[in-house]
C-alpha positions as CSV (number, residue, x, y, z in Angstrom):
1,X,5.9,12.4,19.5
2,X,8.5,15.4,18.6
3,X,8.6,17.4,15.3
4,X,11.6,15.4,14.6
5,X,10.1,11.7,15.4
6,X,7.2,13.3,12.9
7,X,10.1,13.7,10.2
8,X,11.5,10.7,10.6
9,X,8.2,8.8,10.8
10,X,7.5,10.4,7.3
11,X,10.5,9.8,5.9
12,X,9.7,6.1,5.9
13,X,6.6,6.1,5.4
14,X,7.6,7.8,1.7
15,X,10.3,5.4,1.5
16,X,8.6,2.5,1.9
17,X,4.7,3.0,0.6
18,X,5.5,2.3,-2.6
19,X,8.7,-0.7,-2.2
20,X,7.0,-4.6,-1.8
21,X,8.6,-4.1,2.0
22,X,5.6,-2.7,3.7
23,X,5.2,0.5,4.8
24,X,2.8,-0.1,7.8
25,X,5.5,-2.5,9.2
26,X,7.9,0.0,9.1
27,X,5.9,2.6,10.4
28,X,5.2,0.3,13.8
29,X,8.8,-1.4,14.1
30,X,10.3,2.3,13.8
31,X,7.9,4.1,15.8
32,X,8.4,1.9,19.3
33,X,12.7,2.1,18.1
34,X,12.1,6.1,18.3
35,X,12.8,7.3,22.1
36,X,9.0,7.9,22.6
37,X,8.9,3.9,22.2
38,X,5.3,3.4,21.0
39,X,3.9,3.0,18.0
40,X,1.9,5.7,15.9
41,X,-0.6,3.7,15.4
42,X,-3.3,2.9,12.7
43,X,-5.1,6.2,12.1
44,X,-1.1,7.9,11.5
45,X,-0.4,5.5,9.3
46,X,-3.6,5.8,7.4
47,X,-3.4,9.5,7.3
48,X,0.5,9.6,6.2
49,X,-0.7,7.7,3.3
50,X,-2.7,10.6,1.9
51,X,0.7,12.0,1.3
52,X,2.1,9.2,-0.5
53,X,-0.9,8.9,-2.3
54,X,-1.4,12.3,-3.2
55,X,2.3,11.7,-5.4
56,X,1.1,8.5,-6.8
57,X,-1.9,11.4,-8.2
58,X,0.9,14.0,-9.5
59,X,3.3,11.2,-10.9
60,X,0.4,9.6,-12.7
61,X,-1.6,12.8,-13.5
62,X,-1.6,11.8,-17.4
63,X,-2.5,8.5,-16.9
64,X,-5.4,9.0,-14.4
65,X,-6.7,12.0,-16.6
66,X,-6.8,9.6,-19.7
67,X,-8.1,7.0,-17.7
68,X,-11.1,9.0,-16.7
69,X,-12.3,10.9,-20.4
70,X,-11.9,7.2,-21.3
71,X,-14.2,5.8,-19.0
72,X,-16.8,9.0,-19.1
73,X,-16.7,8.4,-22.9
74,X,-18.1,5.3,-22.0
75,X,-20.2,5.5,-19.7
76,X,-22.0,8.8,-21.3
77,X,-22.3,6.4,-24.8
78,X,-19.9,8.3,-26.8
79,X,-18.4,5.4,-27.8
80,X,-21.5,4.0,-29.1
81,X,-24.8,2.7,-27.9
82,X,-24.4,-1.0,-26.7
83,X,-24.2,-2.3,-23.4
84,X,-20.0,-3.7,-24.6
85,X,-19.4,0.1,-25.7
86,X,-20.8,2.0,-22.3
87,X,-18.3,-0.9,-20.5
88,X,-15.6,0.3,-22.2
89,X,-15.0,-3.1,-24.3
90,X,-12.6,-2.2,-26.8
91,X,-11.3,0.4,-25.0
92,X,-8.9,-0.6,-22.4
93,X,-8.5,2.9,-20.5
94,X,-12.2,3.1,-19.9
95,X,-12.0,-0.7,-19.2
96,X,-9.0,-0.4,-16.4
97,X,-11.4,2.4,-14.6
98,X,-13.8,-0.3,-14.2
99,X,-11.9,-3.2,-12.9
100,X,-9.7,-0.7,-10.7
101,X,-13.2,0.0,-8.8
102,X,-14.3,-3.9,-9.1
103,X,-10.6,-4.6,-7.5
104,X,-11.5,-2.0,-4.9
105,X,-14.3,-3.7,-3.3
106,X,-12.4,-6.3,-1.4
107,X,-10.4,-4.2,0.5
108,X,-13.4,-1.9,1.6
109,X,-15.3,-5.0,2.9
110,X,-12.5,-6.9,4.4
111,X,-11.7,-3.4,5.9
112,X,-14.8,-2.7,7.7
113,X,-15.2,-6.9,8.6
114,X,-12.2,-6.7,10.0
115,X,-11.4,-3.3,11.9
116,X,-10.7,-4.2,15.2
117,X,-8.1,-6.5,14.4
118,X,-6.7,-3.9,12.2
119,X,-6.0,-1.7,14.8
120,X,-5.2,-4.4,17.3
121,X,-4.4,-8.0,17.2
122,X,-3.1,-8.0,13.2
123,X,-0.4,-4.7,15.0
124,X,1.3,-7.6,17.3
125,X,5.1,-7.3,16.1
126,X,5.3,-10.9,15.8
127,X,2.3,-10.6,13.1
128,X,4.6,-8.8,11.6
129,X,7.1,-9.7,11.3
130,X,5.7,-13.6,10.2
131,X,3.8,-11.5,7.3
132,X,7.0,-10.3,6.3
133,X,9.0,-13.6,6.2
134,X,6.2,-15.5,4.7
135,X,4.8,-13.0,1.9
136,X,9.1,-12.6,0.7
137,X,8.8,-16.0,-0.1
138,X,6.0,-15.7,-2.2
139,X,7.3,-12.6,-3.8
140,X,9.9,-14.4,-4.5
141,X,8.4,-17.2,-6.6
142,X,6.7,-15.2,-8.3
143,X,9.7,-13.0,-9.4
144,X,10.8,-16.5,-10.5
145,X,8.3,-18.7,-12.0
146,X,5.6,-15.5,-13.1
147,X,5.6,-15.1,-17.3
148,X,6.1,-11.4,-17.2
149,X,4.3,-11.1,-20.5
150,X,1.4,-9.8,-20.2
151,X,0.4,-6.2,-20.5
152,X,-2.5,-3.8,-18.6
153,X,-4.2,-3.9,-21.7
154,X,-4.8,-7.1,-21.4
155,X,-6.4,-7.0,-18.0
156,X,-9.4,-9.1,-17.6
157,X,-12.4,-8.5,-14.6
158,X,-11.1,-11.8,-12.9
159,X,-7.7,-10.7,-12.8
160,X,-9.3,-7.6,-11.4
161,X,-11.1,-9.1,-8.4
162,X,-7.4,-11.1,-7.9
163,X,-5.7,-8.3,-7.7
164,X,-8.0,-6.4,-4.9
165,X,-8.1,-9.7,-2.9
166,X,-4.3,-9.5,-3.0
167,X,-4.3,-5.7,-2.4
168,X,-7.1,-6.7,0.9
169,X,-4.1,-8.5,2.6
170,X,-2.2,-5.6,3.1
171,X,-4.8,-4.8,5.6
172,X,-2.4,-6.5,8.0
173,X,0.9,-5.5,8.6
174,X,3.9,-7.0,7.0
175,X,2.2,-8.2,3.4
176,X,3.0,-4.6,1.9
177,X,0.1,-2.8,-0.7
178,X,2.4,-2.8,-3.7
179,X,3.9,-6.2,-2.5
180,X,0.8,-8.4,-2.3
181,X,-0.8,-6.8,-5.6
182,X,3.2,-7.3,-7.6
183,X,2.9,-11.0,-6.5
184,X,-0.5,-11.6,-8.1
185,X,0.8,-9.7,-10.7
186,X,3.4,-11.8,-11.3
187,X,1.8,-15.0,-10.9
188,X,-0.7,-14.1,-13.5
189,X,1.8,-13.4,-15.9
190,X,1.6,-9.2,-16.2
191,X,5.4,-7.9,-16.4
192,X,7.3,-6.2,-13.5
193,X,6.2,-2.6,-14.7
194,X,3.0,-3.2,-15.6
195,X,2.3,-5.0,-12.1
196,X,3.5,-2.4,-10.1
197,X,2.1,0.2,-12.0
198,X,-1.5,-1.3,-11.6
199,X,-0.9,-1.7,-7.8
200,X,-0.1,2.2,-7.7
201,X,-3.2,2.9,-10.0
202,X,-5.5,0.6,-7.8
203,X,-4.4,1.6,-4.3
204,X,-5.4,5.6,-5.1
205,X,-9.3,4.8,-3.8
206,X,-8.2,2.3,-1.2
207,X,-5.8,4.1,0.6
208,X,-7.0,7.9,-0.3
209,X,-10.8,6.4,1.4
210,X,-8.9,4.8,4.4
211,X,-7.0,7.7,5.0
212,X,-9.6,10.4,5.0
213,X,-11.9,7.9,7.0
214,X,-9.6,7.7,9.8
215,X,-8.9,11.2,9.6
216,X,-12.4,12.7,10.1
217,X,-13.2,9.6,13.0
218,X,-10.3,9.9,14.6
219,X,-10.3,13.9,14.2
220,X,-11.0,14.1,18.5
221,X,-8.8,11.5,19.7
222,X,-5.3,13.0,17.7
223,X,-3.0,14.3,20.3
224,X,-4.4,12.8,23.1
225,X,-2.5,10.6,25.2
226,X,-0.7,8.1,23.6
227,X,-1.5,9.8,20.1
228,X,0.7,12.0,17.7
229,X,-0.7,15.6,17.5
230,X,-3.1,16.5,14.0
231,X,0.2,18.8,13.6
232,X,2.6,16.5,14.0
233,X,0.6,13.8,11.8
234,X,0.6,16.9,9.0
235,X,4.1,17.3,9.3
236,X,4.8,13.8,8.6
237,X,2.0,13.4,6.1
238,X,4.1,16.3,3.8
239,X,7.1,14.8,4.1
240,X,5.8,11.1,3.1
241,X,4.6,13.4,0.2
242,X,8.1,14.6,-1.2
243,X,10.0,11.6,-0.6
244,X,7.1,9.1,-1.7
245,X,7.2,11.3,-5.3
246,X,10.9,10.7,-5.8
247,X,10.5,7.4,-4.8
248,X,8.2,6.3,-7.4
249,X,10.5,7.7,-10.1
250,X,13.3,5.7,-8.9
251,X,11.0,2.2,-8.6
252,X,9.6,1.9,-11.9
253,X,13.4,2.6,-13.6
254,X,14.6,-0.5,-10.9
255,X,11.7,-2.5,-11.3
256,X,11.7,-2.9,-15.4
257,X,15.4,-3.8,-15.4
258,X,16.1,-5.4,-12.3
259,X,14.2,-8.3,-10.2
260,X,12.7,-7.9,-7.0
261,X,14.9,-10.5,-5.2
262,X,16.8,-7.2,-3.0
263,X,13.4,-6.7,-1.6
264,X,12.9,-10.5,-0.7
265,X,16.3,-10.6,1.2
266,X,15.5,-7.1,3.1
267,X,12.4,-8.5,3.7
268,X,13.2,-11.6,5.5
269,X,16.3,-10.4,6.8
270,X,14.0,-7.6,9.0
271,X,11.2,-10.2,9.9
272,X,14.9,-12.1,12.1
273,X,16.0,-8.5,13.4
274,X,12.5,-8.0,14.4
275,X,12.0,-11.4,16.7
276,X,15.4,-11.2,17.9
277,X,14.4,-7.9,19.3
278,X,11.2,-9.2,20.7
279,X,12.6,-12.3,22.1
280,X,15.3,-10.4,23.9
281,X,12.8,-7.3,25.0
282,X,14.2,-4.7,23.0
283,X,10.7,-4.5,21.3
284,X,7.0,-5.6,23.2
285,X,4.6,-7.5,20.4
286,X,2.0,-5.1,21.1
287,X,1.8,-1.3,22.2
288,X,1.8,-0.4,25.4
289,X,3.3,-3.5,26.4
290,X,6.2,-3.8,28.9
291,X,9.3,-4.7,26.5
């Protein structure tokens, strides 16, 4: 991989982390389009999302900070002595701290069930691109048929565990983070904003723990053969950083006025570039593979 490939590779990773279009897809169809044909694999992607995640931190800096004197109050009994008050029951910022780590465990388990096919079989283009055509559709019924009346305030512990399982699925390519946690969101009835501004909220642990993870076990192997550079993967990882913030900004304005049906059509429109490329060996289903 190039310094430029780098810049390029974190360009869309910040353009797409936070869109219902899936970043990890983009990140593997792009990387094996680039001239060094291969793709960055699952520890880059992982690490580049530190980056985007660390905007999601800055954007939401208020918000998280409220969240957590919220949830301390609670937990330390400042908001009285019964076992409702220390949960946080009438309080719904120390309540969403709780059901943002309940929504977390999913992922964590499915992640560590399932980490061979992670970083393998669930990478085979046309996984991908299936993931992508499929989970469109789903986004968008639920952009048609969900309520969009509810609130985060009104945020229950089963909605919680909902939301992780639909956050979990993003574990393969092609489902999207913010795409798979919108959709339940929908479903369930929460509004456009309030959907997407829970599946930034709850992906902080997630992805920040995946991230680091990969970075300190893969620390030996980056820039070996077949592997970007820790240098390169920085480079990138900065990038994903500025454009993921301006990003953000720009999705929650779209998201509260317009529906997601743009992202439905990209979606399903890439998912038939992507098999017309494999079936006429532009693009091999797995890497490494002759295309």
């Amino acid at each position: 991989m190039t310094w430029w490939e780098s810049v390029v590779l974190g360009l869309v990773q910040g353009l797409t982390e936070f869109l219902p279009v899936s970043s990890s897809a983009h990140l593997r169809i792009v990387g094996q389009v680039l001239p060094g044909g291969s793709d960055p694999g699952a520890a880059f992607t992982a690490v580049t999302q530190i980056g985007t995640e660390t905007a999601v931190l800055l954007y939401f800096r208020k918000d998280i900070a409220r969240i957590v004197v919220a949830w301390w109050r609670a937990v330390s009994g400042r908001n009285g002595t019964t076992r409702r008050d220390r949960l946080g029951a009438d309080d719904p910022d120390a309540r969403i701290a709780w059901w943002i780590a309940l929504g977390s465990v999913p992922i964590v388990v499915l992640g560590l069930l399932f980490e061979e096919q992670i970083v393998g079989p669930f990478r085979n283009l046309y996984v991908v691109a299936g993931m992508l055509a499929l989970f469109a559709v789903f986004l968008g019924i639920a952009d048609r048929v969900g309520a969009k009346h509810r609130t985060l305030d009104r945020l229950t512990w089963k909605h919680a565990v909902l939301f992780g399982f639909a956050q979990a699925m993003a574990l393969v390519p092609g489902v999207s983070r913010s795409g798979g946690t919108i959709t339940a969101g929908l479903l369930m009835g929460y509004t456009r904003e309030a959907a997407a501004r829970y599946s930034f909220l709850l992906a902080i642990p997630a992805v920040l723990g995946s991230g680091f993870q990969q970075l300190f076990t893969s620390l030996d192997e980056f820039g070996t053969a077949g592997t970007p550079s820790l240098a390169l993967t920085a480079l990138a990882t900065v990038v994903a950083f500025g454009v993921g913030y301006v990003v953000i900004i720009g999705f929650l304005k779209v998201v509260s006025t317009y529906s997601y049906m743009p992202f439905v059509l990209y979606r399903i429109a890439l998912a038939v570039v992507v098999v017309v490329l494999l079936v006429v060996g532009v693009l091999a289903p797995l890497a490494g593979a002759d295309a």
